[in-house]
C-alpha positions as CSV (number, residue, x, y, z in Angstrom):
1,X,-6.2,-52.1,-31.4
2,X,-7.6,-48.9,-30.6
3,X,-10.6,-47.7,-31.6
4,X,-12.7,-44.5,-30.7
5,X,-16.1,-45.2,-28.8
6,X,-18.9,-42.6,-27.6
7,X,-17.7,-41.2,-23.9
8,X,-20.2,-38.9,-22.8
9,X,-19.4,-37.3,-19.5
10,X,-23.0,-37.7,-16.3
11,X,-23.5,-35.6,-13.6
12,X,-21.4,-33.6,-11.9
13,X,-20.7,-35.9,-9.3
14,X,-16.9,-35.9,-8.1
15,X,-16.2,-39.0,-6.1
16,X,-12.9,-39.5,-4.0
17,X,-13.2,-42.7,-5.1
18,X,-16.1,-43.9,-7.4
19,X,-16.5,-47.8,-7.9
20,X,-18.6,-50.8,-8.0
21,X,-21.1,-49.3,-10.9
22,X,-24.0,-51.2,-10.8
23,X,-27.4,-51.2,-13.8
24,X,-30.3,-52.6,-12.0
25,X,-33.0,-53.1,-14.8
26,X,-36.1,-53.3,-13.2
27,X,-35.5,-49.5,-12.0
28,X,-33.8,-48.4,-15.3
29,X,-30.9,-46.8,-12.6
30,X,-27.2,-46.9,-12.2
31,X,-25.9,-47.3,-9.0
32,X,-22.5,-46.4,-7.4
33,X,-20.4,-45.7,-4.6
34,X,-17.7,-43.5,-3.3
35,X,-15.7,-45.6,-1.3
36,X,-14.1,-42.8,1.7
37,X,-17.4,-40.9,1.3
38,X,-19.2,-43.4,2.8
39,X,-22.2,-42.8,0.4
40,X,-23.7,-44.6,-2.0
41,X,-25.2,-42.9,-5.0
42,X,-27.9,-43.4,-8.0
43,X,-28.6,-42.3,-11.5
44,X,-32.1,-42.2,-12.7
45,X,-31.4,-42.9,-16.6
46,X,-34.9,-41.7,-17.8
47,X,-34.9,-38.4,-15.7
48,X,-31.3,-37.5,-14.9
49,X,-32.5,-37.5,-11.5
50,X,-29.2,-38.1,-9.0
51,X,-29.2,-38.9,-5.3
52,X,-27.3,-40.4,-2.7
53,X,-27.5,-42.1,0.8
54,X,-24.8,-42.2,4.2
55,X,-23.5,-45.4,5.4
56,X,-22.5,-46.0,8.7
57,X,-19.1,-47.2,7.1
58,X,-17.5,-48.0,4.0
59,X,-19.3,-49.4,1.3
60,X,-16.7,-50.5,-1.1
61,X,-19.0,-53.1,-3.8
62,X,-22.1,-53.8,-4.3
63,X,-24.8,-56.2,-6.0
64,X,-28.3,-56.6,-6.5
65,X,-30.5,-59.2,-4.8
66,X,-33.5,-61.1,-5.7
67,X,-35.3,-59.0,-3.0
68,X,-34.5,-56.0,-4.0
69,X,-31.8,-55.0,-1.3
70,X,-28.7,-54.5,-2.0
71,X,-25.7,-57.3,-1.1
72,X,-22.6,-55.1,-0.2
73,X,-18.8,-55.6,0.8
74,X,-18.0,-53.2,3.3
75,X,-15.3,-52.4,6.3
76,X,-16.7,-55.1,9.1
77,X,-18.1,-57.9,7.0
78,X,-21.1,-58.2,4.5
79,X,-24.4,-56.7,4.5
80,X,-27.8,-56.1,3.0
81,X,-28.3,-53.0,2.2
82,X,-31.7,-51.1,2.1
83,X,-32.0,-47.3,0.7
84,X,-35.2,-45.6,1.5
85,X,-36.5,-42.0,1.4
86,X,-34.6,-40.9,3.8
87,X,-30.4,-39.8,4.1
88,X,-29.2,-43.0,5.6
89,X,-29.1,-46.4,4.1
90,X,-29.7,-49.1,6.5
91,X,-27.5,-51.9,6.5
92,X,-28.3,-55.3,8.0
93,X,-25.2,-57.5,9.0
94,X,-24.9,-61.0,7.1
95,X,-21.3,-62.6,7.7
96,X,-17.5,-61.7,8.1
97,X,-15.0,-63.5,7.6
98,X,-12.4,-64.1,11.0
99,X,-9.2,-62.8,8.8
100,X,-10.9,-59.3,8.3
101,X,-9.0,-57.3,11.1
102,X,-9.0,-53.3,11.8
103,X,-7.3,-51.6,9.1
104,X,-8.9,-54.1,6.5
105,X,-12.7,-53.6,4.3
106,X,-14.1,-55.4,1.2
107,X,-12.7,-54.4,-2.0
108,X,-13.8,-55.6,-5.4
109,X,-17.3,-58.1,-5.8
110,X,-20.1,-59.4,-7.3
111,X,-22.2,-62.6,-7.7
112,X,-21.3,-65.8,-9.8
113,X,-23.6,-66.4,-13.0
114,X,-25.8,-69.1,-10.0
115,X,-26.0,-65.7,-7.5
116,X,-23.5,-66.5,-5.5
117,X,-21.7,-63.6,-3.5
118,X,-18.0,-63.0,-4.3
119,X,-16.0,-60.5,-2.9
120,X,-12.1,-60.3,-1.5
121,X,-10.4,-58.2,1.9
122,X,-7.8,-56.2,1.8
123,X,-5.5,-53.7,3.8
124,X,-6.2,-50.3,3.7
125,X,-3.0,-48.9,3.7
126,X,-2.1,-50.0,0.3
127,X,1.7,-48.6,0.6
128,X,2.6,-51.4,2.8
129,X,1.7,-54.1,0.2
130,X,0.4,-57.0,2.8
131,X,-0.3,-59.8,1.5
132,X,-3.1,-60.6,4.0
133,X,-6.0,-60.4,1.0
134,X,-8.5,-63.2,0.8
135,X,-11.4,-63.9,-1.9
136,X,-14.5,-65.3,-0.4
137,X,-17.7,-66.4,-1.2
138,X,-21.1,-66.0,0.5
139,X,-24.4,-67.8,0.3
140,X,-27.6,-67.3,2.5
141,X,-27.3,-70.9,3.1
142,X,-23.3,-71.6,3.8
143,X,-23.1,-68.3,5.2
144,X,-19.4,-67.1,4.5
145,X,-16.7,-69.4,3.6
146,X,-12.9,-69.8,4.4
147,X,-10.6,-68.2,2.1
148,X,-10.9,-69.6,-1.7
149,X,-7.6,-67.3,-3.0
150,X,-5.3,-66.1,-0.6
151,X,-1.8,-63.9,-1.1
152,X,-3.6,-61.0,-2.5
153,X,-2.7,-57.4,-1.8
154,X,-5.4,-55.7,-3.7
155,X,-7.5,-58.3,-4.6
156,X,-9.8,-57.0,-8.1
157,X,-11.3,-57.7,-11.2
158,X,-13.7,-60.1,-10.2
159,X,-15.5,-61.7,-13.4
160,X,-17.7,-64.6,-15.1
161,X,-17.7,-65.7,-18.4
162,X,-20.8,-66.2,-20.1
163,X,-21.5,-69.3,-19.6
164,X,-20.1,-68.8,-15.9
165,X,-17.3,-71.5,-16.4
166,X,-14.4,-69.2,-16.1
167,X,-13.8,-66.9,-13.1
168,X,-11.3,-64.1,-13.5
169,X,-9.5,-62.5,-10.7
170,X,-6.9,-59.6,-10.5
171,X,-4.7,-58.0,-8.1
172,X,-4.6,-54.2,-8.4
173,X,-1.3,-53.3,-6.6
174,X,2.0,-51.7,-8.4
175,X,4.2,-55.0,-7.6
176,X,1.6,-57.6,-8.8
177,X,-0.7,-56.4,-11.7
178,X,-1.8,-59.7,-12.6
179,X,-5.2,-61.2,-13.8
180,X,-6.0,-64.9,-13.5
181,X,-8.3,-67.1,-14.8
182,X,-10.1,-70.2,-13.6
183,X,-11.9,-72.8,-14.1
184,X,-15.5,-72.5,-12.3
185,X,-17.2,-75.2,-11.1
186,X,-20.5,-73.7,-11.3
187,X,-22.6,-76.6,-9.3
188,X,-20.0,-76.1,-5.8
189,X,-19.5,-72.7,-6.5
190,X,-15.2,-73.3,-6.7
191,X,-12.3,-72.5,-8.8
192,X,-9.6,-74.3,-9.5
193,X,-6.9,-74.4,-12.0
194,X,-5.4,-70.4,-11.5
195,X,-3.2,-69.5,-14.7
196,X,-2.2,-66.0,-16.1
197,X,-4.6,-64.6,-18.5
198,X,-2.9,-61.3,-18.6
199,X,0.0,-59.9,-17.1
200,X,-0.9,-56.0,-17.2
201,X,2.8,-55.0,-17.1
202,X,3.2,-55.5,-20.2
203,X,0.0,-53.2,-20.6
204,X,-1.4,-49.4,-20.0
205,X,-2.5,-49.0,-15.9
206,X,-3.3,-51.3,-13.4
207,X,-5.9,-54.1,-13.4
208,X,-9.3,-52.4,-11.4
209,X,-12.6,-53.1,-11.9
210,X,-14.0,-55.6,-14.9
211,X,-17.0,-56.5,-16.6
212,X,-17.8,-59.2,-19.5
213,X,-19.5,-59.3,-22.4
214,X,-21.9,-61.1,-24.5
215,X,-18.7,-62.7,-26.6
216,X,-17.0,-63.4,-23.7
217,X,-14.4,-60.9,-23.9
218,X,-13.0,-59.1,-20.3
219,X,-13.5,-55.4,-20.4
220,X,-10.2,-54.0,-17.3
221,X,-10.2,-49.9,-16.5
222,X,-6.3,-49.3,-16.6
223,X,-6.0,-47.4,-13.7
224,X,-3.3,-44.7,-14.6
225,X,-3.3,-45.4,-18.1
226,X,-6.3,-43.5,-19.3
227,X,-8.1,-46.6,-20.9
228,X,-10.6,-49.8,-21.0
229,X,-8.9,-52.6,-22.0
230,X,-10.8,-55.3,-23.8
231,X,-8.8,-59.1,-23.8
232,X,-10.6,-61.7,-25.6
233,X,-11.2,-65.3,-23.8
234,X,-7.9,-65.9,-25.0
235,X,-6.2,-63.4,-23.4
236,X,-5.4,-61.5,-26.0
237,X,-5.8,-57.7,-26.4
238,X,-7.8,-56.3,-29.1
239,X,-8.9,-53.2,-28.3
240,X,-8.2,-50.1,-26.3
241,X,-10.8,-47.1,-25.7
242,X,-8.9,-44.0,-24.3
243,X,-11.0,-42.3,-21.5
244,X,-10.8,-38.5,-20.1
245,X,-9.7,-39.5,-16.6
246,X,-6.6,-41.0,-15.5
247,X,-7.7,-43.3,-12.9
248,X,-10.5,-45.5,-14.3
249,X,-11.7,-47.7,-11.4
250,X,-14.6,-50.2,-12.7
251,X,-16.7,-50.4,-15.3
252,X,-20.5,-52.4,-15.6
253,X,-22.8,-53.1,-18.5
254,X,-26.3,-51.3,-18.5
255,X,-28.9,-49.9,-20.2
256,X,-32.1,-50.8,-21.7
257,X,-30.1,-52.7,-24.5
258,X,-27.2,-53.5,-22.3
259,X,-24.8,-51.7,-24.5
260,X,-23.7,-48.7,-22.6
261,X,-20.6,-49.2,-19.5
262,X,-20.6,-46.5,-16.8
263,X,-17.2,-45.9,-15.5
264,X,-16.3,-44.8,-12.7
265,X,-12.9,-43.0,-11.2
266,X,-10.7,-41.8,-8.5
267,X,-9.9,-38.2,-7.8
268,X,-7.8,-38.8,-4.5
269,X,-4.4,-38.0,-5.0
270,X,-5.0,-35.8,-8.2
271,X,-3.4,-32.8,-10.0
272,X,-4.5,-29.1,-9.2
273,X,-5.4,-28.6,-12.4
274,X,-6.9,-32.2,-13.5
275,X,-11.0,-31.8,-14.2
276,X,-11.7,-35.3,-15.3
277,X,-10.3,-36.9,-11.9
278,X,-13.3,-38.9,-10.3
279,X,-15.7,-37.9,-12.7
280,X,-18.2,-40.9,-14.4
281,X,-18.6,-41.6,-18.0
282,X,-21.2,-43.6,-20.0
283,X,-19.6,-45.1,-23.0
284,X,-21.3,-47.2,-25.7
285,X,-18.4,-49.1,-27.1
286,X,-21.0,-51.5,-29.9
287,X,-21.1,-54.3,-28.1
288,X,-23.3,-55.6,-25.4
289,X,-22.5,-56.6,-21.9
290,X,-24.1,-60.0,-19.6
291,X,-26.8,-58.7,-16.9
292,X,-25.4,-59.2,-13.5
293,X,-26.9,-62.1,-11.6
294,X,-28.9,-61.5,-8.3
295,X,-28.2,-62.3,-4.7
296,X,-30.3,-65.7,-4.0
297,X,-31.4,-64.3,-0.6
């Protein structure tokens, strides 16, 4: 079903390409990054106020920790992440997994409902369709572990359910556009039992960046199609928001109520004439979204 929902266009920020949104509550901010830009950027929600810092490389996902760095997924492993006052944000090497070779980063990631790092590897050069992708987790304890899904060419759509018992995983490329589901043991921290929850060919654009919701339902940008896609824990689809960019990318819950997604989008490859391309929206769709769980550092 679709169904019309406030869009309200922020900033004039044009990333190449804009992902990983991030609401970190105790600041009342939005956080973001432009993957080929190297830069990671923030929204002040009170004031309005936008800035942004360099990286050293690319930062391609982010999450929040318990002490207030940041956790990110980047080209040569994973990292904690600290922006000060100045230009460049200092980033501290963690882990990296022995598959990540040159010509690889981080994609997609986030931390389980315990705060437990997730995030995949993938090749850069996305028109050869490797499948050399791996998903991974990382703890301050275990450090980085092998490979938990392997096969994936653009591994995506990492997501909890409420109650953290279901992982959802996607695969972003042209020949796969799939999203899985698992069942999550949440004491070990490991999936098991992959099935289809929703073949996107059979749907608008390809599976990006995800978020979840209070009911439990899985909120997908479809990348090329101009929408969020909503799919109930059932898989099914019950409702479509149309969006003023082509290439939505990911999507997070924020806000003082938690009702509000900022989406971000890609403006690499665009039109001439296309004005919407890489641009971010705040949209307030009338339901809320779950608060992303910190980094245990």
């Amino acid at each position: 079903m679709s169904k019309q929902a406030s869009v309200e266009r922020i900033t004039d920020v044009i990333c190449a390409v804009g992902e990983s949104p991030l609401w970190n509550a105790r600041e009342g901010a939005w956080y973001w990054v432009d993957i080929p830009a190297r830069r990671i950027w923030r929204l002040d929600a009170a004031s309005g106020a936008v800035r942004s810092w360099e990286s050293a490389e690319m930062v391609a996902c982010l999450a929040l920790a318990e002490s207030g760095v940041l956790i990110a997924g980047m080209e040569s492993g994973v990292f904690a992440v600290t922006l000060g006052e100045g230009y460049l944000a200092k980033a501290a090497f963690l882990a990296a997994p022995p598959e990540l070779a040159p010509g690889m980063r981080f994609n997609d990631g986030r931390c389980d409902r315990q705060g437990r790092f997730w995030s995949g590897i993938m090749c850069l050069d996305m028109a050869e369709a490797r499948s050399e992708g791996h998903l991974y987790r990382y703890t301050r304890a275990e450090g980085i572990s092998a490979p938990v899904v392997s096969n994936l060419i653009v591994q995506n759509g990492l997501g909890f359910s409420p109650d953290g018992r279901t992982m959802y995983l996607s695969d972003s490329h042209g020949s796969r556009q799939r999203i899985w589901a698992f069942d999550y043991d949440t004491d070990s921290g490991t999936p098991h039992s992959q099935r289809v929850f929703v073949d996107m060919n059979a749907h608008r654009g390809r599976p990006d960046g995800a978020a979840v919701d209070v009911d439990g339902c899985y909120w997908i940008c479809g990348n090329d199609g101009g929408c969020l896609l909503r799919f109930t824990p059932e898989g099914t689809l019950d409702r479509t928001i149309e969006l003023p960019m082509l290439k939505p990318s990911m999507c997070a819950f924020g806000g003082a109520a938690m009702d509000t997604l900022l989406v971000t989008s890609i403006a690499a490859g665009k039109a001439p004439d296309d004005q919407t391309a890489g641009t971010l929206v705040l949209v307030r769709p009338g339901v809320q979204g779950m608060p992303e769980t910190r980094f245990r550092d």
